[in-house]
ROLOVEX-514390 format. One record per residue: residue in one letter; z, x, y of N, C-alpha, C in turn. Coordinates in steps of 0.02 Angstrom, whole numbers, plus 50000, padded with zeros to 5 digits. Example, Ala and Ser with C-alpha at 12.3 -4.5 7.8 and 13.67 -1.06 7.14 Angstrom:
! residues 2
a503905066049716503905061549775503905066049835 s503545064249888503575068449947503945064550002 
//
This chain:
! residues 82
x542185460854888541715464754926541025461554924 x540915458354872540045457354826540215449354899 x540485447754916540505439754961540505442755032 x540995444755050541325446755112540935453155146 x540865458455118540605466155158539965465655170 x539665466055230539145467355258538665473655213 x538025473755210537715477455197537525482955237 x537695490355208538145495955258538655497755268 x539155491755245539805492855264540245499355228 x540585504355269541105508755248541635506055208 x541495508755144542155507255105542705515155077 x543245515855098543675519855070543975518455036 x544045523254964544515519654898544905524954898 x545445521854881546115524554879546355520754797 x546025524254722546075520954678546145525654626 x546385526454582546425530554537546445526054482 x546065526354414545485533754418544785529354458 x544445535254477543775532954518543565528254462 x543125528654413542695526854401543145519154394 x543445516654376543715507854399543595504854434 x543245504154494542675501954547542155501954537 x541845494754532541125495354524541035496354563 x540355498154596539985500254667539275495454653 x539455490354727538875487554749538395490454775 x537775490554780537175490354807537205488654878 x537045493254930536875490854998537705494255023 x538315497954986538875497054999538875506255015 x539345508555088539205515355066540235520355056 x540095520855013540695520654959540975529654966 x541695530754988541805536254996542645536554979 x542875542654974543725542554957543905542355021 x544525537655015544965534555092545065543455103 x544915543055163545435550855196545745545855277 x546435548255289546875545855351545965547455405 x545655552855405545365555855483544675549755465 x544495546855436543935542055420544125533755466 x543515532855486543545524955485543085519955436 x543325514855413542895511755359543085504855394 x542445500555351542515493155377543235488355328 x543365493055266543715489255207544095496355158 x544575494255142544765500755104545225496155045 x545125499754964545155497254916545885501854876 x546345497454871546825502454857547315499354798 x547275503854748547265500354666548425502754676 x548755498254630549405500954653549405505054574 x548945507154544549195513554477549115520754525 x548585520454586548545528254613549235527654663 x549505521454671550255521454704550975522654677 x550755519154613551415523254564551125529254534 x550665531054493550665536954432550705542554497 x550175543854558549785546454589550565548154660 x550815545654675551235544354748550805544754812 x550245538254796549885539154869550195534154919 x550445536354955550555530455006550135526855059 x550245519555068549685517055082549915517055158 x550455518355198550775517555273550185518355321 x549775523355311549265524955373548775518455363 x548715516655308547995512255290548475505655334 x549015503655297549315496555332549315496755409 x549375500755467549435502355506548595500555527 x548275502455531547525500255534547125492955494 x547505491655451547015486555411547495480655396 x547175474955381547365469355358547355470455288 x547705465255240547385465555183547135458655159 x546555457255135546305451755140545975447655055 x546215451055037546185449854944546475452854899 x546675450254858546865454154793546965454254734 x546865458254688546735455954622547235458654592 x547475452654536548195449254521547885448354449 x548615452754412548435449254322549525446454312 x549485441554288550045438254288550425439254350 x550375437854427550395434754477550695445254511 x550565449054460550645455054473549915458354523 x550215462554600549655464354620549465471054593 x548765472854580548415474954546547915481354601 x547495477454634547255477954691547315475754762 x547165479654804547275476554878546505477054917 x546365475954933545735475254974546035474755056 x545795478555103546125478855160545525478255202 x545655474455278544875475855305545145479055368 x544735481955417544875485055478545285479155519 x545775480555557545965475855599545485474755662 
//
């Protein structure tokens, strides 16, 4: 986000638990809801297993364009608007 997101840019997190996201400066930071549009949406896979959020509406709208990986396991997804 801190390279890539515009200053202003809509971000929806879809992450459990909140506070695991730092929050940039200049970034304006809200929980993913389906009726929202954002420029990037941040979606951790523990609120996908513990939580059963499904990510179908987000893939359907967004790319995913990074992700953060601990032993080649994804971790995070970073998605941007298509």
């Amino acid at each position: 986000m801190k390279n890539k997101a515009a200053v202003g840019s809509k971000i929806g997190l879809a992450i459990s638990p909140k506070h695991t996201m730092p929050r940039l400066d200049g970034l304006d930071y809200s929980d993913w809801s389906v009726d929202k549009k954002y420029d990037y949406v941040v979606v951790n896979n523990y609120h996908i297993i513990r939580d059963g959020f499904s990510a179908a509406e987000i893939k359907k709208n967004y790319t995913p364009i990074y992700f953060v990986k601990a032993d080649k396991a994804i971790l995070v997804t970073v998605y941007k608007l298509k």
